[in-house]
C-alpha positions in Angstrom: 0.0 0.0 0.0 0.9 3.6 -0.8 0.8 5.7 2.4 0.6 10.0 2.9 1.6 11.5 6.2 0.2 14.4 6.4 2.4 17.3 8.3 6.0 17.5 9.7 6.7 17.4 13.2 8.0 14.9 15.9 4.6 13.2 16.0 4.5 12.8 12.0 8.2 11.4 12.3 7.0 8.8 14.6 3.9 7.8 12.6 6.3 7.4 9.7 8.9 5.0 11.6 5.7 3.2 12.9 4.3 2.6 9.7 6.8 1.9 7.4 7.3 -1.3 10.0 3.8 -2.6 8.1 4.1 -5.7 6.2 1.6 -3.9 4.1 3.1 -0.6 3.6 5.4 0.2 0.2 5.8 3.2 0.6 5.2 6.1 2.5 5.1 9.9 1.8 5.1 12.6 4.2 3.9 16.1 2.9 5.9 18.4 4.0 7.7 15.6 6.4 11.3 16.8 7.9 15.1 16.0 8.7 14.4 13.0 10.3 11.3 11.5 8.2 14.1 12.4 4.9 16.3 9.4 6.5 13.6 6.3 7.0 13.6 3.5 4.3 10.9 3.3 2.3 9.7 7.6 3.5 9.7 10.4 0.8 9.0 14.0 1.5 6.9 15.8 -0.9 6.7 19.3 -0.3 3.6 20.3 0.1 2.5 22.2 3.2 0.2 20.4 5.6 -2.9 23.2 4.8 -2.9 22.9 1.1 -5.7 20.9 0.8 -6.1 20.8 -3.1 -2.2 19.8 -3.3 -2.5 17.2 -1.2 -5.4 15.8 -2.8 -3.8 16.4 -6.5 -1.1 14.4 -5.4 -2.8 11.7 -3.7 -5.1 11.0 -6.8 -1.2 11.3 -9.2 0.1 8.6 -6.7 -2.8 6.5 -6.1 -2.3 6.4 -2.2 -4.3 3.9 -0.5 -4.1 5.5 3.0 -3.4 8.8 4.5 -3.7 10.0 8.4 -3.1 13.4 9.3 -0.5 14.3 12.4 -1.8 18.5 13.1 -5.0 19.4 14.4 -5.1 22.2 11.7 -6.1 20.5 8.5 -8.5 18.1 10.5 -10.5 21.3 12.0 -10.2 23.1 8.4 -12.3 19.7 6.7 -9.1 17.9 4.8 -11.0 14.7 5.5 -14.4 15.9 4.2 -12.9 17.0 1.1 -10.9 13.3 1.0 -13.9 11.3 1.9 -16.0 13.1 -1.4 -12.8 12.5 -3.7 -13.0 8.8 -2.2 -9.5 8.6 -0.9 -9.5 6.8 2.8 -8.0 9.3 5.5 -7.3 8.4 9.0 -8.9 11.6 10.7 -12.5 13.1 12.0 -14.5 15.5 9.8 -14.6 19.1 10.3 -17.5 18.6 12.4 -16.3 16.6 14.5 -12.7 18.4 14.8 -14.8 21.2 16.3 -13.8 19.2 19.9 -10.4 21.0 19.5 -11.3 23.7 17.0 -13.2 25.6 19.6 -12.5 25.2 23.2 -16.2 26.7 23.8 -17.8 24.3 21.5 -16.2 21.5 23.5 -17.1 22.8 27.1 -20.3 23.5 26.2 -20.5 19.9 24.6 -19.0 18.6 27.8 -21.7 20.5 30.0 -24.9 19.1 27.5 -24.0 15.6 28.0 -22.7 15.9 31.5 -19.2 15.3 31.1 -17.0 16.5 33.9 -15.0 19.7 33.1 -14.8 22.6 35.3 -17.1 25.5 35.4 -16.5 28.0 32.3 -17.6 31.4 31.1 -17.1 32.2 27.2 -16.9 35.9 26.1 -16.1 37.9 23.3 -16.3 41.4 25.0 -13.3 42.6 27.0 -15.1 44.4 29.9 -17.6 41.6 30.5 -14.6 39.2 30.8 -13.0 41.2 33.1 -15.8 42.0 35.1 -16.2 37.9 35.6 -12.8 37.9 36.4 -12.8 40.2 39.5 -16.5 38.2 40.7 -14.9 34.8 40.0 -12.1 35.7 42.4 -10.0 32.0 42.3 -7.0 30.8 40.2 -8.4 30.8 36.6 -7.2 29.5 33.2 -7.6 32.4 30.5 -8.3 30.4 27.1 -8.3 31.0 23.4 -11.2 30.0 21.8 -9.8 28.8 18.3 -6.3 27.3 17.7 -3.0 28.8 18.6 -0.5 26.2 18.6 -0.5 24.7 22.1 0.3 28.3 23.5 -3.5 29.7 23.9 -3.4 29.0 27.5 -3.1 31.7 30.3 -2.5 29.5 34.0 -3.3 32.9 36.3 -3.1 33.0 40.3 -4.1 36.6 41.0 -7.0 38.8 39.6 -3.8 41.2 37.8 -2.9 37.8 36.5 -6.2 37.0 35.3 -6.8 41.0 33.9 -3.7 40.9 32.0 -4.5 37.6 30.5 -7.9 39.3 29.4 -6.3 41.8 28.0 -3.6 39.9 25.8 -5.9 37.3 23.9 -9.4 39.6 24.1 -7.9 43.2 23.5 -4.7 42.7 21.8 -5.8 40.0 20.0 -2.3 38.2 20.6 -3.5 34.8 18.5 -5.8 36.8 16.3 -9.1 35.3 15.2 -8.0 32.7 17.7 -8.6 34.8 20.5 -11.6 36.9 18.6 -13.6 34.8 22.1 -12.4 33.1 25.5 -12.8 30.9 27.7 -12.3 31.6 31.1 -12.6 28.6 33.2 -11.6 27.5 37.1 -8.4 26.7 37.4 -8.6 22.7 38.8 -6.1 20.9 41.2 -4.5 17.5 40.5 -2.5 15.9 38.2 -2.5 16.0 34.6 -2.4 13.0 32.1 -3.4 12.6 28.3 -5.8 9.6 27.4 -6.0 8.8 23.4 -7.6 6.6 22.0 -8.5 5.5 18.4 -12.8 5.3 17.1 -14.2 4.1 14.4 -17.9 6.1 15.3 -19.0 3.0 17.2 -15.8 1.9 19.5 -13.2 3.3 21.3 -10.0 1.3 21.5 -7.6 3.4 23.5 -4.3 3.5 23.8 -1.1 3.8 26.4 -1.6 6.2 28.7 1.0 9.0 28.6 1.9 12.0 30.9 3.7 15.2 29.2 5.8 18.2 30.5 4.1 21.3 29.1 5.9 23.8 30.8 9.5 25.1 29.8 11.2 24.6 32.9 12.5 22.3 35.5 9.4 21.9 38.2 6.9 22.4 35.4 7.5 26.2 36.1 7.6 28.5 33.0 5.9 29.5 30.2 3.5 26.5 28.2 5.0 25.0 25.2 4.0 22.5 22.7 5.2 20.2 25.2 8.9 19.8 26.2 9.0 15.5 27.0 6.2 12.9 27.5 6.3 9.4 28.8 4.2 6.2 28.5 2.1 4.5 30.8 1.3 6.8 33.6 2.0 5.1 36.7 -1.5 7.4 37.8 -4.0 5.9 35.3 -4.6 3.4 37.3 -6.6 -0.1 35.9 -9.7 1.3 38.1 -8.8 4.8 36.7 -8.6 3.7 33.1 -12.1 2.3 33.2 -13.5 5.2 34.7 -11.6 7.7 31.9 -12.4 4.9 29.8 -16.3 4.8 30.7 -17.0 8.7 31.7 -15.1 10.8 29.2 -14.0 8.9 26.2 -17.5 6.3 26.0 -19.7 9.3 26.9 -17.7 12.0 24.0 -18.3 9.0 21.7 -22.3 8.7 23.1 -23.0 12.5 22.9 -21.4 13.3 19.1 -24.0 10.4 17.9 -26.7 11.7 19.8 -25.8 15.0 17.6 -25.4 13.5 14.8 -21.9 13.6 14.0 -19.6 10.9 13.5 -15.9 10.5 14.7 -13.6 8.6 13.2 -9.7 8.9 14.0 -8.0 9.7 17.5 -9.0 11.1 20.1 -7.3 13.2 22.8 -8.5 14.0 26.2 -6.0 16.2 28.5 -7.5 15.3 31.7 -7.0 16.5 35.3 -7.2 13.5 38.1 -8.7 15.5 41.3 -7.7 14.8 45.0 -10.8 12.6 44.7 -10.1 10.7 41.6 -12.5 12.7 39.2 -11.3 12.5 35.6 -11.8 16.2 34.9 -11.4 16.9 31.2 -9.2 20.4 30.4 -9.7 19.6 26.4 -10.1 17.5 23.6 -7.8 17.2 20.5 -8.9 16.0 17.4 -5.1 13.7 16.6 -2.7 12.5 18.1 -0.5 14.6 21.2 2.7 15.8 20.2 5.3 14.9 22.2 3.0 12.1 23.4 2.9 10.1 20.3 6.8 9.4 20.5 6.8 7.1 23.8 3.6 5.7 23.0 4.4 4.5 19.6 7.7 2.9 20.5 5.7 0.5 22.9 3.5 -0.3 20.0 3.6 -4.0 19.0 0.1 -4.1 17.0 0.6 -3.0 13.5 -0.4 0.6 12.9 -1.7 0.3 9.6 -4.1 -2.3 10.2 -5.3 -0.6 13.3 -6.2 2.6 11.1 -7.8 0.8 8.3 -9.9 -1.4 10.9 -11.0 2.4 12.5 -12.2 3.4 8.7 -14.1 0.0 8.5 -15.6 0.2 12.0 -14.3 -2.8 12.8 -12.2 -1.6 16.4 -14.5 -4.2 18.2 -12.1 -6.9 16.8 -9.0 -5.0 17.1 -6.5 -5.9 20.6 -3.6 -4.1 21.1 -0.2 -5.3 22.2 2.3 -3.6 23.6 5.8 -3.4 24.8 6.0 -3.8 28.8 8.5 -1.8 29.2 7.6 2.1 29.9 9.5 4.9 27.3 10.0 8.4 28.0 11.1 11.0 25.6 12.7 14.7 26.1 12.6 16.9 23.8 15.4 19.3 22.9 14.2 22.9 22.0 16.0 26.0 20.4 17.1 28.7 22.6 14.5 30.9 22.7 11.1 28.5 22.6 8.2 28.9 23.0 8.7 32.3 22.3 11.1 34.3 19.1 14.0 31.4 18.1 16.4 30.9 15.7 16.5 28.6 12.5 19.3 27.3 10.8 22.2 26.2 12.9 23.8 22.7 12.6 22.8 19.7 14.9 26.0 17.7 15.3 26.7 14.4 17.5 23.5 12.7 16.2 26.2 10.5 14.2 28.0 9.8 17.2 25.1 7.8 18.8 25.0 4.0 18.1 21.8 2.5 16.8 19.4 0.8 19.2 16.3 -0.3 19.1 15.9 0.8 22.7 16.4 4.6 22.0 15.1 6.3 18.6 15.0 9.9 17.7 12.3 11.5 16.1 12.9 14.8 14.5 10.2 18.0 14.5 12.4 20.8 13.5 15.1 19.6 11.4 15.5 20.0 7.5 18.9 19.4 5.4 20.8 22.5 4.5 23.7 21.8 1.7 24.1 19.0 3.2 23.9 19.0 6.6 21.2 18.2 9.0 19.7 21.8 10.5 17.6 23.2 13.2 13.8 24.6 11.8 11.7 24.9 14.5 10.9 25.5 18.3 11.2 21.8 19.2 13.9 20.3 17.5 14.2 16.6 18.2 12.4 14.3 20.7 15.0 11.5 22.4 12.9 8.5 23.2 13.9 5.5 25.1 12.7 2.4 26.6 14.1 1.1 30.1 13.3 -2.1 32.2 11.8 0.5 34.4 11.0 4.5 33.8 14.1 5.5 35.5 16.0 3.3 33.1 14.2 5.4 30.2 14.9 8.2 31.7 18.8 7.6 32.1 18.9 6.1 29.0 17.1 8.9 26.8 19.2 11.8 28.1 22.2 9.7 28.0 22.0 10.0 24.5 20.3 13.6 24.6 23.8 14.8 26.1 25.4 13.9 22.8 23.4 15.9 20.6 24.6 19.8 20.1 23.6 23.3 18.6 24.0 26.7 19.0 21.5 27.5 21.6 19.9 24.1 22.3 18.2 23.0 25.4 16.2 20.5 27.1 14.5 19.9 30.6 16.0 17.6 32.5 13.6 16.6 35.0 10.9 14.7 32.5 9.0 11.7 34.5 10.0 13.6 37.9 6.8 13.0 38.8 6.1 9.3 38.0 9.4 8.3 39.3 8.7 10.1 43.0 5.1 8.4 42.9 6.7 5.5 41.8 9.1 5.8 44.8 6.4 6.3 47.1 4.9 3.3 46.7 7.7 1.0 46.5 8.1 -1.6 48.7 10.6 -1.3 51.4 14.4 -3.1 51.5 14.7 -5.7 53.7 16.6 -3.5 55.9 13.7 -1.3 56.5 
């Protein structure tokens, strides 16, 4: 089978590597695909960027592809699988209808509230005073959202009513992420522990997957300014068997439930960002409509099912039949950004020492923003690579991943180096005690 990728990050990389291990995969294209996705047997980049619809499609009908799945929530929420389905090419992805879960955050909180999924209470506004009026009443940590999308960083975490106001003022009146932010959300901020749950539905079933924990914030001790995510790793030693079924049976059964009940139908993955109360509430912060990025790297390595046959049994509606199997081992992955991320970086400076790291099917790195410059391998976006590493236990993925992250250099390059800080110390918690007390 012919197979597109659609997009060029970390995530994309990883689908690539995954898919190309298919018995029934030729050959796979990713459009416009990067550094890393340039180097895997059997992968082709095309260049064509992951919003040009009527490219994609020209070139999918040229090539005959038998498959595609899109990586970015942007082409999803803009209909690239609506326009596939009427050309009759199969795509791997919800309609734009459905993408709305991700496409507006007050579409999917007021989704949440009609079919009494648990999220926390929520305000939307599109008027600057009213917003900050709520603000001052509301009186309690608050999350300050964009409504539309705005790359992972639409998100104000605020402690203080100045906090709060100045949020207001960024996304409302300065319009900092443009039509994005043309309306708000402005929601209670919850306490607990993060963790994403994705799983993959063919409209009837959910079949989820690993569950994963990111690093969203920049800095050590999750402090800092949000990013696209700065390391991830797979399971959760939080989710919980008694957990899962609850996430399982509460958010991901009844999001499944309530988009039939309106009449739309979902097919493709499903991300629910989730925060685990004090009490063990699966409160739901947001959907996405794909796959997480940096997520999708330590998830993917544990993979044992064939991915390919997994999508094509979601287009079929045939998940019911579908068991996954998976790698025992947990994997965590850092990723290394470019000085300067999330905010202004700089392109264009050589990664060097990637040669210098032996092969091993333990540890892969996936590229996100890398491209080849006269030949040599270069840095083209915020969040450069992702290190990813399995490890008889998560401290063993952990040692081994930035073991191989310290070999990899450029100008200006940096990485957390704390990722899993939190698993391991619950993990540590809850170990048995040495025989010597």
């Amino acid at each position: 089978m012919k197979i597109l990728v659609v997009g060029a990050g970390g995530r994309e990389h990883a689908l690539a590597w995954k898919l190309r291990q298919s018995p029934a995969a030729d050959l796979i294209f990713v459009a416009p695909g990067n550094g890393g996705t340039a180097l895997e047997p059997r992968v082709e980049n095309v260049a064509i960027e992951a919003n040009d619809h009527d490219a994609l499609l020209a070139f999918a009908r040229d090539r005959a592809i038998d498959f595609v799945i899109v990586g970015p929530e942007a082409p999803l929420v803009a209909g690239i699988a609506d326009a596939f389905a009427a050309a009759g090419i199969r795509l791997l992805g919800p309609s734009a209808a459905a993408a709305q879960l991700e496409g507006s955050k007050i579409f999917a909180k007021e989704f949440m509230l009609r079919h009494g999924i648990p999220t926390a209470p929520f305000r939307a506004f599109d008027d600057e005073e009213a917003a900050l009026a709520y603000v001052r009443q509301r009186n309690a940590p608050l999350a300050i959202k964009a409504d539309g999308l705005a790359g992972g960083k639409g998100v104000m975490l605020t402690r203080t009513i100045a906090q709060a106001e100045a949020a207001v003022r960024a996304l409302l009146g300065e319009r900092r992420f443009g039509a994005a932010s043309a309306r708000i959300l402005v929601e209670d901020l919850l306490v607990g522990e993060e963790v994403s749950f994705i799983a993959l539905v063919d409209g009837q079933h959910v079949v989820p997957l690993a569950s994963a924990q990111d690093h969203k914030a920049r800095d050590e001790g999750d402090l800092g300014p949000n990013t696209g995510g700065m390391g991830a790793y797979s399971p959760a030693p939080l989710v919980t068997p008694e957990l899962h079924a609850r996430i399982l049976r509460e958010v991901m059964e009844s999001t499944l439930a309530g988009l039939r009940a309106e009449g739309i139908m979902y097919r493709g993955f499903l991300y629910a960002g989730l925060m685990i109360g004090p009490d063990g509430t699966p409160w739901v912060l947001e959907f996405n409509c794909r796959l997480g990025d940096p997520e999708t790297q330590p998830i993917l390595l544990r993979l044992r099912s064939d991915l390919l046959a997994l999508g094509l049994a979601a287009l079929d509606g045939q998940l019911n039949r579908v068991r996954l199997t998976w790698d025992p081992r947990p994997a965590l992955g850092v990723v290394i950004a470019a000085g300067g991320y999330p905010e202004k970086y700089r392109r264009g400076d050589p990664i060097l020492g990637l040669d210098e790291l032996e092969r091993s099917a333990d540890c892969t790195i996936f590229h996100a923003g890398t491209r080849w410059r006269d030949g040599r391998l270069v840095t083209d976006g915020g969040r450069v690579l992702c290190v990813t590493a399995l490890g008889a236990d998560l401290a063993e993925a952990q040692a081994r991943a930035y073991a191989a992250a310290a070999r990899i250099r450029f100008a200006g390059g940096f990485y957390r180096r704390d990722i899993g800080y939190r698993a391991l110390c619950a993990l540590a918690r809850t170990a048995p005690a040495s025989a010597g007390g």
